[in-house]
C-alpha angles and dihedrals in degrees: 000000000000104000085050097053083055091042099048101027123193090009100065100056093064110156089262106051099022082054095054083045096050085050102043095056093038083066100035078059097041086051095051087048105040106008123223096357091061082073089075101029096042097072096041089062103028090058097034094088095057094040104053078042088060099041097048089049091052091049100051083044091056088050087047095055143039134244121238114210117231113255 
């Protein structure tokens, strides 16, 4: 995955597929470092970052907007 994040840029590194990358080498780390166990560590801190980011900006959007009920 790597030589076609270089080679696409930006677009390769869609939510989707940058997520499952972000993932994949956040275990293949954990692992080197703890052994089995990073397995189950490694996804939980290499994806933190991006989801509290995520979460923080949705919820200052949802501050920013307001809501329109259903009819």
């Amino acid at each position: 995955y790597g030589p076609l994040s270089e080679l696409a840029g930006a677009g390769a590194n869609v939510p989707l597929t940058g997520f499952g990358n972000t993932i994949a080498k956040g275990v293949r780390r954990a692992v080197d470092e703890k052994g089995l166990i990073g397995c189950l560590t490694g996804p939980l801190t290499a994806a933190s970052g991006g989801t509290a980011a995520a979460l923080v900006f949705g919820f200052a959007a949802s501050l920013c907007s307001r809501g329109k009920p259903k009819d």
